[in-house]
C-alpha positions in Angstrom: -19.6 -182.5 76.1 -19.2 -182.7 80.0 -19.8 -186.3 81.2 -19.6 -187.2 84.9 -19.0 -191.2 85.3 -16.6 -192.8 87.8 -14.1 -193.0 84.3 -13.5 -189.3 85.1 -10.6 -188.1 86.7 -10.7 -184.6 87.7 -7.3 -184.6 89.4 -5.3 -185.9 86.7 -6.5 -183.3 84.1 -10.8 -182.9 82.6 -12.5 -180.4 80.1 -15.6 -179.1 82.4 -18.4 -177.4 80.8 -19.9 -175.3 83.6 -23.0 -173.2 84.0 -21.8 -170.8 85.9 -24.7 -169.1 88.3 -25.3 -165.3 88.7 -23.4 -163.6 91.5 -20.0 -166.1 90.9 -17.5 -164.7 89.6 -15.0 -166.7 87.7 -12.6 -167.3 89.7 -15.3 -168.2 92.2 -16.2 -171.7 90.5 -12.4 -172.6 89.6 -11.9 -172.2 93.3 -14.7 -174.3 94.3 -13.5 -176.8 91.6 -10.3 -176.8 93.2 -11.5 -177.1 97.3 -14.2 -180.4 95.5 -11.9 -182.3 94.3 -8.3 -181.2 96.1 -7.0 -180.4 92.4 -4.3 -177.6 92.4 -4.0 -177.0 88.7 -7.6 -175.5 88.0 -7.8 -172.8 85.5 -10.5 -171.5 83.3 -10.8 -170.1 79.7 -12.5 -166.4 79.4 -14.1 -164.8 82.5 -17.7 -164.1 82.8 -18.7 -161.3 84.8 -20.5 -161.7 88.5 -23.6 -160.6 86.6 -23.5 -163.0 83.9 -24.2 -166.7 83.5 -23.6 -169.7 81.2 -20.6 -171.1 79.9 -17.4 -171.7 81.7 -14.4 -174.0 80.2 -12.5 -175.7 83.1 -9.4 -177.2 82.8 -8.2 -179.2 85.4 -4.8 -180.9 85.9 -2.7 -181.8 82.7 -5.6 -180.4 80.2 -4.8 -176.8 81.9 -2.2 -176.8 79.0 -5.0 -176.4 76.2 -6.6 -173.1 78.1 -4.8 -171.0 75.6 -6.7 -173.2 72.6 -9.9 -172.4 74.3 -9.6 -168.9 75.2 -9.2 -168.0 71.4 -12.3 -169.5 70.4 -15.6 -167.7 69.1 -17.7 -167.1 71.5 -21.5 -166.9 71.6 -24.2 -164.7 74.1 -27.9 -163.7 74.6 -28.2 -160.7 76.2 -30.7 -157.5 77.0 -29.6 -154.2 77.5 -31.9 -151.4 78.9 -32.1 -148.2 77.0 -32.7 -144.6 78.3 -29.8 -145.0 81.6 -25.9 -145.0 81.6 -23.9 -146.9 84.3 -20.6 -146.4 85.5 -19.6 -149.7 85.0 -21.9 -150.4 81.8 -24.1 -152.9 83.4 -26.6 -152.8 85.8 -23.7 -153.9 89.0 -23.4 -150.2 89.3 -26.6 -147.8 90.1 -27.8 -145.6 87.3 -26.1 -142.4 86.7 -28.1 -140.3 85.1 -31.7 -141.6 82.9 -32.3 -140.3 79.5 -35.6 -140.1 77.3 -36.5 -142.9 74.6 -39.1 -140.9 72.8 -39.0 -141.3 69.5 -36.6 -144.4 69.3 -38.4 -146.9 67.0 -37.6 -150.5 66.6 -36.3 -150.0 63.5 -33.8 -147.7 64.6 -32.3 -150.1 66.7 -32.0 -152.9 64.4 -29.8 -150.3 62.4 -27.7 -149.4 65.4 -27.1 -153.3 66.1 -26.3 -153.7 62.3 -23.6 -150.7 62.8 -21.8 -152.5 65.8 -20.7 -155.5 63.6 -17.7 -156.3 61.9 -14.3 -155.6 63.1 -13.9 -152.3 65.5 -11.9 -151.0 68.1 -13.3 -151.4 71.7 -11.4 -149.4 75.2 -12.3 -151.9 77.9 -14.0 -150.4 80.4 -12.6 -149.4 83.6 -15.1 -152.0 85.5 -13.1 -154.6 83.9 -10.5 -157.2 85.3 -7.9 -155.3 82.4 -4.3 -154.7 84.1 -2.9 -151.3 83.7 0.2 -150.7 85.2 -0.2 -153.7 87.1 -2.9 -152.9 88.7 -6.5 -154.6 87.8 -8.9 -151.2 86.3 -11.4 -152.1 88.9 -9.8 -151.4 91.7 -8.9 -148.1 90.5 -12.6 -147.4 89.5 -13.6 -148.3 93.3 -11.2 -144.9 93.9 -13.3 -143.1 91.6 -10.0 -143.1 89.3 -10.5 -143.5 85.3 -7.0 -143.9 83.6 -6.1 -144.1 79.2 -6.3 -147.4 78.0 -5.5 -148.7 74.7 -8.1 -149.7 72.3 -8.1 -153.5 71.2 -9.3 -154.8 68.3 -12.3 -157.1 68.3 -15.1 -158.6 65.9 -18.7 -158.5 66.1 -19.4 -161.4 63.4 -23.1 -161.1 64.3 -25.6 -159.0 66.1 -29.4 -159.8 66.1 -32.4 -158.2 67.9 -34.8 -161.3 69.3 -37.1 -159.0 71.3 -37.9 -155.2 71.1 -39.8 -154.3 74.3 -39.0 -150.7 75.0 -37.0 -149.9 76.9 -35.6 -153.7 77.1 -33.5 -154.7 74.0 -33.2 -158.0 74.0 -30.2 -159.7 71.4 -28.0 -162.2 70.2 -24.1 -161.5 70.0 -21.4 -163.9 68.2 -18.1 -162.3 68.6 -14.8 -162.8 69.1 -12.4 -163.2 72.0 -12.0 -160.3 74.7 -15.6 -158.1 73.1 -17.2 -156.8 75.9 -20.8 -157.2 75.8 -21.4 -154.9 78.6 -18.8 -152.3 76.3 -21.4 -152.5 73.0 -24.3 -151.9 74.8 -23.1 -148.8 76.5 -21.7 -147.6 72.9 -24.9 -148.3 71.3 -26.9 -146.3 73.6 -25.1 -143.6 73.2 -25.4 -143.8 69.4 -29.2 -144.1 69.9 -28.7 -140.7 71.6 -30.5 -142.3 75.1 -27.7 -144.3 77.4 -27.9 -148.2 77.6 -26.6 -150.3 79.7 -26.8 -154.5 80.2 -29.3 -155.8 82.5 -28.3 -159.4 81.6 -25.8 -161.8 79.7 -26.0 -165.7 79.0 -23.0 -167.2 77.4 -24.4 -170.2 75.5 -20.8 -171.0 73.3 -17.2 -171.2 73.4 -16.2 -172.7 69.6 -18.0 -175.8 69.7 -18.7 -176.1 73.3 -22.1 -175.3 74.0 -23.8 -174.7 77.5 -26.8 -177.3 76.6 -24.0 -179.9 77.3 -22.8 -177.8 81.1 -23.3 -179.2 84.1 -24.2 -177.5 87.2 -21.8 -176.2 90.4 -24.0 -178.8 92.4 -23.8 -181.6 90.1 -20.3 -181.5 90.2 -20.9 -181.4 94.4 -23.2 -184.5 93.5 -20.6 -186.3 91.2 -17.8 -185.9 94.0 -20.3 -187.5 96.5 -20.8 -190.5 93.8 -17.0 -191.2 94.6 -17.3 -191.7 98.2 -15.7 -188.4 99.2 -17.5 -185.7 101.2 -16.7 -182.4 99.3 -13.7 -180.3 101.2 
C-alpha cells in the first residue's frame, strides 16, 4: 500500500502504487515522478498502454533494484472489447478498418470463446506495441505502414470471465500473466467469433498483491510534494 507521510522519501528509493490516467503513457508518469521530486532513478514495472488506466508500480531510487520482482508478477484487468470492427492496432487508438456483422452471435457463444482463450497459448505481439525488433520499437515501423515477423511468446490466461454481455460491448475480467496483451486476445477472439473485435477499454486493478484500491493519484503525489514545502519542478 502507497502511503504519503513526511516519513517518505522519494529520492532515496519508494514503492508507488499509481493510477495512471487515460492518455499517459508510461513513461509519461515516471517522468513526471522524476521532474516532482528531482529523483533520477525512476523506473516502472509493466507498461500500460496510453488508452489504459489503473495500476502502475514505481520504483524510485534504491528500490529501482526490485523492478524485475515486480514485473514478473500476475497481473489483473477489467476490460470491454467491442465486437463486429477490427483495428490496426487492436484497440480503439486506431480508426476502424473494416465493420463486420454480429447477427447471430449469442451470449453463450461468447462465454465459450472467452473459456477457449485460457490456459497457456502462444501470443505474436502486435505491431502497435512498444516490442523491439531489430532494434527498433514495432510502432514506429507500423506508423510506416510496415508489418515485420515476430516471434510468438508464451503467455497464460489463468482466467477469463464475461461480467456484462451488451451487444456489441463485451465487457470482462482477465488474470493473466506477465507480457499477455489484452488488446492481442480481444482481436483474436473476434476473429474466432467470425465478426472482428477490438478493446475499447482496459483497467489494470493488480500487480501480485498490489492492488489499485491502495493507488494514489498523479495529483496527490503533486499534493504530497507541496506538503514538503517544495513547489513541484
Amino acid at each position: 500500500m502507497t502511503v504519503l507521510n513526511h516519513d517518505l522519501r522519494i529520492a532515496d528509493g519508494a514503492i508507488l502504487l499509481v493510477d495512471k490516467p487515460k492518455g499517459w503513457t508510461s513513461f509519461d508518469v515516471v517522468n513526471r515522478i522524476r521532474h516532482l521530486f528531482r529523483v533520477k532513478k525512476v523506473g516502472h514495472a509493466g507498461t500500460l498502454d496510453p488508452m489504459a488506466t489503473g495500476l502502475l508500480v514505481v520504483c524510485t531510487g534504491k528500490k529501482t533494484k526490485d523492478i524485475s520482482a515486480f514485473v514478473g508478477m500476475e497481473k489483473e484487468y477489467e476490460a470491454e472489447m467491442t465486437l463486429g470492427g477490427r483495428t490496426a492496432s487492436f484497440d480503439a487508438e486506431t480508426p476502424v478498418l473494416e465493420t463486420r456483422s454480429t447477427a447471430g452471435i449469442t451470449d453463450e457463444r461468447v462465454r465459450e470463446v472467452l473459456a477457449h482463450f485460457t490456459g497457456r497459448q502462444l501470443q505474436v505481439a502486435p505491431m502497435w506495441s512498444a516490442v523491439k525488433v531489430g532494434g527498433t520499437r514495432l510502432y514506429k515501423l507500423a506508423r510506416k505502414g510496415e508489418e515485420v515477423e515476430r516471434t510468438p511468446r508464451e503467455i497464460e490466461v489463468k482466467s477469463m470471465r464475461p461480467t456484462a454481455i451488451e451487444m456489441p460491448r463485451v465487457r470482462f475480467t482477465v488474470v493473466c500473466s506477465k507480457g499477455t496483451y489484452i488488446r492481442g486476445l480481444a482481436s483474436d477472439m473476434g476473429e474466432a467469433l467470425g465478426c472482428g473485435a477490438y478493446l475499447t477499454a482496459l483497467v489494470r486493478t493488480r500487480i501480485g498483491e498490489f492492488l489499485l484500491a491502495d493507488a494514489v493519484t498523479v495529483d496527490d503525489l503533486a499534493a504530497f510534494k507541496d506538503m514538503q514545502g517544495t513547489s513541484p519542478a
